[in-house]
RONULUM-26738 format. One record per residue (C-alpha): residue in one letter; y, z, x. Coordinates in steps of 0.2 Angstrom, whole numbers, plus 5000, padded with zeros to 4 digits. Layout:
RONULUM-26738
AYZX
...
This chain:
RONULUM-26738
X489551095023
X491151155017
X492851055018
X493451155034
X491651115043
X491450945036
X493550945044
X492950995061
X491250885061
X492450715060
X493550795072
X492050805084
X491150625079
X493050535081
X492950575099
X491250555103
X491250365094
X493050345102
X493550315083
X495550315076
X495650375056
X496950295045
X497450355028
X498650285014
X500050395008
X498850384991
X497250494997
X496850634993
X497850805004
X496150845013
X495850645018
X497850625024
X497550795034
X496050715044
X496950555047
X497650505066
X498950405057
X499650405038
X500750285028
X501050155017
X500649955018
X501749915029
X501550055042
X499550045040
X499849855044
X500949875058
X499650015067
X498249905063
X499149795073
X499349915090
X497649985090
X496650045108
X495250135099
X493550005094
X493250105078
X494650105066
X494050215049
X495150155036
X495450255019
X496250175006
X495650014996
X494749875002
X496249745003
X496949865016
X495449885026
X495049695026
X496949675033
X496549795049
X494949695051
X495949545052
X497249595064
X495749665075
X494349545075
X493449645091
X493649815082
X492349905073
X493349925054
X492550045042
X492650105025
X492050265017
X491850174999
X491649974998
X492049994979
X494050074980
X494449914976
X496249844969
X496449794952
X498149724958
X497449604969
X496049544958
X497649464951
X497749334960
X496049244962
X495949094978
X495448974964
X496949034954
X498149024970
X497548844973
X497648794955
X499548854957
X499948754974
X499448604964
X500748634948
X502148694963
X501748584980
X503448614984
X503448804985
X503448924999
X501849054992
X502349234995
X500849354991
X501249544992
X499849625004
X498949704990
X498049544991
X496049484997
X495949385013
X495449245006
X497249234996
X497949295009
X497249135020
X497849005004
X499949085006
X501049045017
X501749235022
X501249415018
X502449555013
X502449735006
X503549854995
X504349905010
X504849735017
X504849615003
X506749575001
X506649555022
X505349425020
X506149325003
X507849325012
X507249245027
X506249105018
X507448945019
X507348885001
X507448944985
X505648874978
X504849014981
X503149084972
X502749284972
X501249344969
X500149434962
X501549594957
X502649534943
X503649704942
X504049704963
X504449514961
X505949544945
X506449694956
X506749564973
X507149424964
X508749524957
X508849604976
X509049404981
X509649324971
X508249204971
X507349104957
X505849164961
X504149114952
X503049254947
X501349274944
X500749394928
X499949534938
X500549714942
X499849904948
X498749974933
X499450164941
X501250094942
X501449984926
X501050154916
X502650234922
X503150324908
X505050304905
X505250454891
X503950584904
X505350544918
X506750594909
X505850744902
X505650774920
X507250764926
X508050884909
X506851024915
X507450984934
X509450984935
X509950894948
X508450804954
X508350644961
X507150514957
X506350424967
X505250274960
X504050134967
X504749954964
X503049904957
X503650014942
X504349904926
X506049884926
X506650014913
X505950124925
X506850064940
X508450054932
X508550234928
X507850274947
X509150344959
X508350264974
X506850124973
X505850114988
X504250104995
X503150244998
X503650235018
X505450225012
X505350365002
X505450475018
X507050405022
X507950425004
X507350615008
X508250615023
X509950535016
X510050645002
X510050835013
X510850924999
X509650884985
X508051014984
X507250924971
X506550744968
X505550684954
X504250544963
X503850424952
X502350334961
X500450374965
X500350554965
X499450574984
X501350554989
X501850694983
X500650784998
X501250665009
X503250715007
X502950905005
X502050915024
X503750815030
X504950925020
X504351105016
X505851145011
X505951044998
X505251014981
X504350864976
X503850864955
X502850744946
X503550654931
X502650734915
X501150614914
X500750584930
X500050434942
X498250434947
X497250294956
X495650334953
X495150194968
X496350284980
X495250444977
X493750364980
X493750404996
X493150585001
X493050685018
X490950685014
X491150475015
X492150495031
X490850595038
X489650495035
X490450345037
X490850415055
X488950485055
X488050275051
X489250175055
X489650135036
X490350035028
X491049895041
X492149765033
X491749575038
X492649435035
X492349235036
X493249205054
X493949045047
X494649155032
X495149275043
X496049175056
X496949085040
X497449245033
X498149305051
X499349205052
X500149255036
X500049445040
X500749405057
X502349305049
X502749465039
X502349545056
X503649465063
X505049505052
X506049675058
């Protein structure tokens, strides 16, 4: 099959199996272009959440589909490649997080959601990029432990104000941002914005324009009308993601460019046949999962 027939044989098994697709801004154009729904962590999260359909086909990595399989524990959840993993959240190992409760017992844990569940079931509440100075401000105590993304928690712990504790870990894609590439980006683009990912390091951010998640990215589009260019310094899917929201506009990598080869791991030949044998569903402990609802569900709860 060809992409256009493999496009129109998904299209055809979603509504016989009843099945909704999500996709994270990161996948590849032809995967985003299939998907029911598209967004980042935090959008994803919230859908999860509202679902109607008994299949959900998720494509992006594991910690993402295990997070909709916990927020829908009667729902089917599938994904097309069991190994896009997250280096990210092999960070933060449960053993590791319970080794740290015992040197901070006074802490409030804060784990980003690029987590496993069985972290997410040792913390005490779940945030994203897009909601992560939401979720420190309304903690009610400075003792606070973020994990497993050092580079997002110096961004919110100077956002706050807050003394927060940070764990070693980061984005392998992000923490190469590469400050010299964006600058030579933005000399051969006069006038272009930046726009940069807050799990970037911090040279990086400080020489951004506007620093937001991939979902807020749409929005820094929308306040700046008069700019045609933007130099989008994240995971280069998002750069399809914006272009299909703002034709008009003209979104440029920086001159070395971010790739996550996990993210691409997903294809529209594994969606069809993840659609075609019911493969790969994601099943977790219901103890674990139950544990790890609750902090999704806090985060949930934060507007």
């Amino acid at each position: 099959m060809n992409n256009e027939e493999m496009k129109a044989e998904i299209g055809r098994l979603k509504k016989e199996k009843n099945a909704i697709i999500l996709a994270h801004n990161y996948q590849i154009a032809d995967v985003q272009d299939i998907a029911d729904f598209t967004g980042d962590s935090l959008e994803l999260a919230r859908r999860a959440s509202q679902i109607s359909e008994p299949v959900i086909i998720f494509c992006g990595v594991y910690f993402m589909a295990e997070t909709a399989a916990i927020l829908n524990p009667d729902k089917r959840v599938l994904i097309p490649d069991t190994q896009a993993g997250c280096p990210l959240a092999d960070f933060a190992t449960v053993k590791q997080v319970r080794e740290w409760k015992k040197v901070y017992p006074d802490h409030v844990f804060v784990a980003y959601v690029n987590t496993h569940a069985d972290t997410k079931a040792e913390i005490d509440i779940c945030c994203t990029s897009g909601n992560a100075e939401k979720v420190i401000n309304s903690i009610d105590s400075d003792k606070i432990v973020f994990l497993p993304d050092k580079h997002l928690g110096d961004y919110i712990r100077r956002k706050t104000g807050k003394p927060l504790v940070l764990w070693e870990g980061y984005c392998v894609v992000h923490h190469k941002a590469d400050i010299d590439s964006i600058i030579e980006a933005k000399k051969a683009n006069p006038g272009a914005l930046v726009m940069a990912h807050p799990e970037c390091p911090r040279n990086i951010l400080d020489i951004a324009d506007e620093v937001c998640s991939t979902g807020q990215m749409f929005g820094a589009v929308e306040r700046h009308p008069e700019t045609k260019k933007f130099i989008v310094v994240t995971e280069c899917g998002m750069l399809h993601a914006l272009a299909k929201r703002f034709p008009d506009r003209e979104f440029i990598e920086p001159m070395k460019p971010l790739r996550c080869a996990n993210m691409k791991k997903i294809t529209l030949s594994k969606v069809l046949d993840s659609l075609r044998y019911d493969q790969y569903e994601v099943k977790i402990d219901p103890v674990t999962a139950e544990k790890a609802r609750k902090s999704i569900v806090k985060m949930l709860e934060i507007k």
